[in-house]
FIVEX-491566 format. One line per 3 residues: number of its first residue (from 1); for each residue z, x, y of C-alpha. Coordinates in nm, 3 decimals. Layout:
N
NUM) Z:X:Y | ...
END
This chain:
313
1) 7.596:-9.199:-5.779 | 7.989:-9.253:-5.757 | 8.184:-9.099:-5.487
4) 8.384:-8.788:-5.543 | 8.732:-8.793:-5.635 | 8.983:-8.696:-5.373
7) 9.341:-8.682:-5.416 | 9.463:-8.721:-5.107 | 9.895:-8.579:-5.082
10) 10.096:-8.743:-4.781 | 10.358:-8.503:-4.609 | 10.687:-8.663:-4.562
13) 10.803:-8.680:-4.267 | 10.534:-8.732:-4.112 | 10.459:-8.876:-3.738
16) 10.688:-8.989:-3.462 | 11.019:-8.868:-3.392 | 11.303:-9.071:-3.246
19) 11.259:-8.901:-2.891 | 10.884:-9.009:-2.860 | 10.978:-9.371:-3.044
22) 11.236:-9.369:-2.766 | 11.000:-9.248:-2.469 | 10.704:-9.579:-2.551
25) 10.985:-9.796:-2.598 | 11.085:-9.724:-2.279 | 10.718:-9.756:-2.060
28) 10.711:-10.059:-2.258 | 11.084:-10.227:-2.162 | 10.999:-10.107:-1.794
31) 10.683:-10.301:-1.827 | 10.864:-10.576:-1.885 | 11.155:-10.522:-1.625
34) 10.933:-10.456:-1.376 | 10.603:-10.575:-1.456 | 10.237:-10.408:-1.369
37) 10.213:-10.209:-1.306 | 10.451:-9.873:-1.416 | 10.389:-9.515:-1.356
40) 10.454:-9.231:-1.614 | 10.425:-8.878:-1.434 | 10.265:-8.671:-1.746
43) 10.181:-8.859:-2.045 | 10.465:-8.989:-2.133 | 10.383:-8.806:-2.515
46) 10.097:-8.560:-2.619 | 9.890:-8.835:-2.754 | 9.537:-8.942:-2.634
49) 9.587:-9.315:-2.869 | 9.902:-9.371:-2.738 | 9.834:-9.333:-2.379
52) 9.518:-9.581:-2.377 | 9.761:-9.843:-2.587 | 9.987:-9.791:-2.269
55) 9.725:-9.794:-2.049 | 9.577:-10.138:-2.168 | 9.977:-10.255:-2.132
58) 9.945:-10.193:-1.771 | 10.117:-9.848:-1.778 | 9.950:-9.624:-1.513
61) 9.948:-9.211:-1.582 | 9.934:-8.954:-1.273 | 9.961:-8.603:-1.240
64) 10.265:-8.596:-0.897 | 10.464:-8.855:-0.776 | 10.243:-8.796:-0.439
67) 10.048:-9.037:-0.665 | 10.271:-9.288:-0.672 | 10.334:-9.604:-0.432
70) 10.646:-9.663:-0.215 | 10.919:-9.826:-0.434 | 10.730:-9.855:-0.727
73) 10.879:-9.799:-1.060 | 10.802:-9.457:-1.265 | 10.885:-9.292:-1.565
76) 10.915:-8.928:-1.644 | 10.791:-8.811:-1.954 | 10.954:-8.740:-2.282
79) 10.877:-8.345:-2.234 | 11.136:-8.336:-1.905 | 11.095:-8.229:-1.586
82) 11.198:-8.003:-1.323 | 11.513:-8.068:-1.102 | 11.291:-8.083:-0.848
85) 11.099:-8.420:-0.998 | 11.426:-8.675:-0.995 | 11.525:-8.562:-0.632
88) 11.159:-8.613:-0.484 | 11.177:-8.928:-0.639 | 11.495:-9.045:-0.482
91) 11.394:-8.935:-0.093 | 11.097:-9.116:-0.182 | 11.312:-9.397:-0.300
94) 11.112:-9.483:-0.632 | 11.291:-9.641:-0.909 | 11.302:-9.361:-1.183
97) 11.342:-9.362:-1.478 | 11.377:-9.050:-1.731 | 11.243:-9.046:-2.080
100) 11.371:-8.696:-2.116 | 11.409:-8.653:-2.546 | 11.748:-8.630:-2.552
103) 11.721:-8.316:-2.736 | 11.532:-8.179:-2.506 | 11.803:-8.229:-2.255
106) 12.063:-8.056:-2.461 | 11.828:-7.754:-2.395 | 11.862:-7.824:-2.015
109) 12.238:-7.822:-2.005 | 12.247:-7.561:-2.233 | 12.070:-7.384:-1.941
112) 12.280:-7.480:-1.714 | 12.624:-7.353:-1.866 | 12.484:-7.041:-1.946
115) 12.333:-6.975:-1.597 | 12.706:-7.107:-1.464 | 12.875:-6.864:-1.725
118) 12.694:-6.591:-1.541 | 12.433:-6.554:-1.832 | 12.066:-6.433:-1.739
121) 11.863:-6.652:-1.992 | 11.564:-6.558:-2.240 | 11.364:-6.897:-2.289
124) 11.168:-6.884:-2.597 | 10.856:-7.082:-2.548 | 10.469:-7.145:-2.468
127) 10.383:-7.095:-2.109 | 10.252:-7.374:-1.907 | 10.405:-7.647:-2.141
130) 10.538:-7.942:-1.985 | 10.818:-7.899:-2.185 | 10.868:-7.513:-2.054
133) 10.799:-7.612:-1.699 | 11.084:-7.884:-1.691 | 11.313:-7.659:-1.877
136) 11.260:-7.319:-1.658 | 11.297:-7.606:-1.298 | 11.663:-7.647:-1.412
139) 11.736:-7.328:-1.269 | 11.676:-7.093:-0.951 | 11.329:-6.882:-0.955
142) 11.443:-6.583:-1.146 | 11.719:-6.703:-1.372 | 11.513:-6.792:-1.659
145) 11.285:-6.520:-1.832 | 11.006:-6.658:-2.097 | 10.966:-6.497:-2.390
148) 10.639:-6.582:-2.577 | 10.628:-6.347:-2.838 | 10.757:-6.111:-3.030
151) 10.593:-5.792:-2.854 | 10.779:-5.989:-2.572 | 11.099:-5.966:-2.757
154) 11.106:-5.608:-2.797 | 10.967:-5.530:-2.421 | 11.165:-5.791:-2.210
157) 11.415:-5.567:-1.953 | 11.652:-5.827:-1.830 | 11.855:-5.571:-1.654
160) 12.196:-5.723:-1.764 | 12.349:-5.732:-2.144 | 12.482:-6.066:-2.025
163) 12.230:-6.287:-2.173 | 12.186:-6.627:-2.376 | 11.867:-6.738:-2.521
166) 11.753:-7.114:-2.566 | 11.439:-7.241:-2.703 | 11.150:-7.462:-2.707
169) 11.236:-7.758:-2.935 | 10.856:-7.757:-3.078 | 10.827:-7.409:-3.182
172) 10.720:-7.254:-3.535 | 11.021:-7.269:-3.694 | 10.930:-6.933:-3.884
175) 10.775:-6.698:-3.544 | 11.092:-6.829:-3.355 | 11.321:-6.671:-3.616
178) 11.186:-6.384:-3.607 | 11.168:-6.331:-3.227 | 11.518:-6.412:-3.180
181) 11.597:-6.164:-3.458 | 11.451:-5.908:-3.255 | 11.660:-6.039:-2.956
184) 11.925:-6.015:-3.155 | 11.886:-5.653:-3.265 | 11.846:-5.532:-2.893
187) 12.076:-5.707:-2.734 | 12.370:-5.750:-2.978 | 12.609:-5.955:-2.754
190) 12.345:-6.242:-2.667 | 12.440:-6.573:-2.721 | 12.253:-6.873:-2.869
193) 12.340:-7.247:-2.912 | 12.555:-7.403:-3.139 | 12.324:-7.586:-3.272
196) 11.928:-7.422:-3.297 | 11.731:-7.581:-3.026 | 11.397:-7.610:-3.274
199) 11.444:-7.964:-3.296 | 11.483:-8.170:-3.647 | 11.163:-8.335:-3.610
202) 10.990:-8.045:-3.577 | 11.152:-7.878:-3.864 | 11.152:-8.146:-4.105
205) 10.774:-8.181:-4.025 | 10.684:-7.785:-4.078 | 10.960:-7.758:-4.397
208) 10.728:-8.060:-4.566 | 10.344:-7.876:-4.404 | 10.505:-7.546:-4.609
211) 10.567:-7.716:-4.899 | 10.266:-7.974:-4.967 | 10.006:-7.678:-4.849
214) 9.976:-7.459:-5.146 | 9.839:-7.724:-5.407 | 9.595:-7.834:-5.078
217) 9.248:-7.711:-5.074 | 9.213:-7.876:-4.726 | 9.487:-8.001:-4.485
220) 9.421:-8.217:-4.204 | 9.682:-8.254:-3.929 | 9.637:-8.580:-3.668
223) 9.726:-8.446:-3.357 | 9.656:-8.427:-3.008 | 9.513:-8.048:-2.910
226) 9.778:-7.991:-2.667 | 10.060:-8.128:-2.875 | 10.251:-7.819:-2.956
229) 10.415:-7.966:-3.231 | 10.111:-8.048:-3.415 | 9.937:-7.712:-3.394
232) 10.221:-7.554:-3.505 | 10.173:-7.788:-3.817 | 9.833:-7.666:-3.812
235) 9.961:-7.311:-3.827 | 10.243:-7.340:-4.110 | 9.988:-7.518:-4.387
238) 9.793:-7.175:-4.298 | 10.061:-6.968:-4.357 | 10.163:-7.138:-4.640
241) 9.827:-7.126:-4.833 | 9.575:-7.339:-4.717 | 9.357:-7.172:-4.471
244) 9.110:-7.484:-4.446 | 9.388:-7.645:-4.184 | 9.280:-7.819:-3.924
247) 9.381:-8.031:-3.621 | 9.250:-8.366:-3.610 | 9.290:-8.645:-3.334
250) 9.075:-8.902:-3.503 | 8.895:-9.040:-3.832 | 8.597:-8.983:-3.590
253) 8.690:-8.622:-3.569 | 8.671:-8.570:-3.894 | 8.421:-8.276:-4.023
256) 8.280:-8.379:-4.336 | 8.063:-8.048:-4.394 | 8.405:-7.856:-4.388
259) 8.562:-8.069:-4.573 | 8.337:-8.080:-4.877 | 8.391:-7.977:-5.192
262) 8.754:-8.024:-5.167 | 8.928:-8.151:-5.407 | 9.274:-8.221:-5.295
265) 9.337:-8.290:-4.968 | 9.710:-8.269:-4.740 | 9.783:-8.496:-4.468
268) 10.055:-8.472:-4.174 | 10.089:-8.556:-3.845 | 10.211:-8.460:-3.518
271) 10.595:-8.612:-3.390 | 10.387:-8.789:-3.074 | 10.084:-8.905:-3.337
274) 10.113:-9.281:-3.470 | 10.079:-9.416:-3.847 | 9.804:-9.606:-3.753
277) 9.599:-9.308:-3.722 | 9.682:-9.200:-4.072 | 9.578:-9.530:-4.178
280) 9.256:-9.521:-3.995 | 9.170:-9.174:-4.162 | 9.272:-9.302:-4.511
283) 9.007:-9.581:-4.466 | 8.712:-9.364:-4.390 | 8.801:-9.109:-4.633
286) 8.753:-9.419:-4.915 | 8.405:-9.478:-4.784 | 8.319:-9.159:-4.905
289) 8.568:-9.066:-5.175 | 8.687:-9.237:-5.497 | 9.051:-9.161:-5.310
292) 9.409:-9.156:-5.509 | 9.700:-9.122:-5.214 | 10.025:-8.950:-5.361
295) 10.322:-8.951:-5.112 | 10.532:-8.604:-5.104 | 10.921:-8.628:-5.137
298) 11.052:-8.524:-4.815 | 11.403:-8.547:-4.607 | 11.478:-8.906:-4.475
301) 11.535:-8.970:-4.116 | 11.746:-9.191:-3.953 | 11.744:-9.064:-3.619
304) 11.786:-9.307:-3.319 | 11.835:-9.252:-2.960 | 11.967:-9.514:-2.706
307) 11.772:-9.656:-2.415 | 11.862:-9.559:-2.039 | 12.077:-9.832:-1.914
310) 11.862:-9.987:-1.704 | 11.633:-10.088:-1.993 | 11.963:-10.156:-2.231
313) 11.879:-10.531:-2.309
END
């Protein structure tokens, strides 16, 4: 009996982002700079696949710098960190360095101006995200307020009309929009960055998820399950018409009883998720489908970021 036909649609883009291409690049240039082995506070990127390929490169992941030797080498993650990280680090004396995505940074000194401006400021983001955490430990306890929802929106008392609100850069593009025009609406004089903090990466990602979803009958996003990025991918092919979303780390993840008896099938994938991974779930979907791959149109990218000088060949 022949397999079942599956077209199978690509999202484009799909997959890493310049900050996390930037952030392996540079556990990998440290490896060789300093040799094995190199600390990463955090995973360095939401990724399970990408941390055991750094792993097996002699890269070493730990929760605190407590965890880390005297004067060894160690990276900070590509989500950022609290001020309080980099100046541990230095009475510690550890060679540092920061994988901060630069556009995650921009949020930080965005932050910081507005805090210096006198501003009170409304963070817009998921509590308890690495990403959050670093952002909120740029400031004093009590200068940043999170907002995680809309119901948030409309009940936050800041106690001052001098606000600015910044965001997570891996939000739903669509849920943020709204809750900042409910900020706006209360609090007419608040300010907001020049540029919206959501990053492109993220956007570009969701804007192709909205668009490939309604002719899907099953979309599978490859993702790690505490990538925010990626479940908000999850999220926007629901929205957008395809209910039968779901997260998916690996081919070996895969729920065939769920997916059966679709006929068309959308694939993404997470900014911190590799192609390889695609790949691998395009190969086991052919042992079991008579598989056509079609590859959505989709914005190019040509993002790059540049290495911390220390790694700068």
């Amino acid at each position: 009996m022949p397999n079942p036909s599956l077209a199978v649609w690509l999202a484009s883009p799909r997959g890493y982002c310049a900050g996390v291409e930037r952030a392996i690049l540079i556990v990998e240039r440290a490896l060789a700079k300093f040799g094995r082995p190199v600390y990463v506070r955090h995973e360095i990127v939401h990724n399970r696949f990408v941390v055991e390929q750094l792993e097996a490169k002699g890269a070493v992941f730990v929760d605190e710098l407590e965890d880390v030797p005297a004067a060894a080498p160690v990276i900070f993650s590509a989500h950022g960190v609290p001020k309080s990280v980099p100046r541990d680090a230095e009475q510690r004396r550890l060679r540092y360095v920061d994988a901060t995505c630069p556009l995650v940074s921009k949020v930080h000194r965005e932050a910081e101006l507005h805090h210096d401006l006198g501003r009170h400021v409304l963070l817009i983001g998921h509590a308890g995200h690495p990403e959050v955490i670093g952002t909120m430990g740029q400031l004093e306890d009590g200068a940043i307020t999170l907002i995680e929802t809309k119901t948030d929106a409309e009940t936050v008392d800041p106690g001052t009309t001098r606000l600015a609100y910044i965001t997570q850069t891996t939000l739903s593009i669509d849920e943020t929009a709204e809750m900042i025009d409910v900020l706006r609406r209360r609090f007419p004089e608040i300010v907001g960055p020049r540029k919206e903090d959501i990053c492109y990466a993220t956007t570009n990602r969701q804007r192709a998820v909205q668009a490939l979803a309604p002719r899907c009958d099953y979309f599978m996003v490859i993702g790690a399950p505490n990538s925010s990025n990626s479940l908000r991918l999850v999220e926007a092919a629901q929205r957008a018409g395809c209910p039968k979303a779901r997260l998916v780390q690996r081919a070996s993840d895969i729920d065939w009883v769920d997916l059966a008896g679709a006929k068309t099938l959308g694939i993404s994938a997470g900014a911190s998720a590799p192609e390889v991974l695609v790949d691998e779930v395009l190969a086991i979907l052919r042992v079991r489908y008579a598989v056509t791959v079609h590859s959505a149109a989709g914005v190019p990218e040509d993002v790059v970021f540049k290495l911390p000088r220390v790694l700068e060949a």
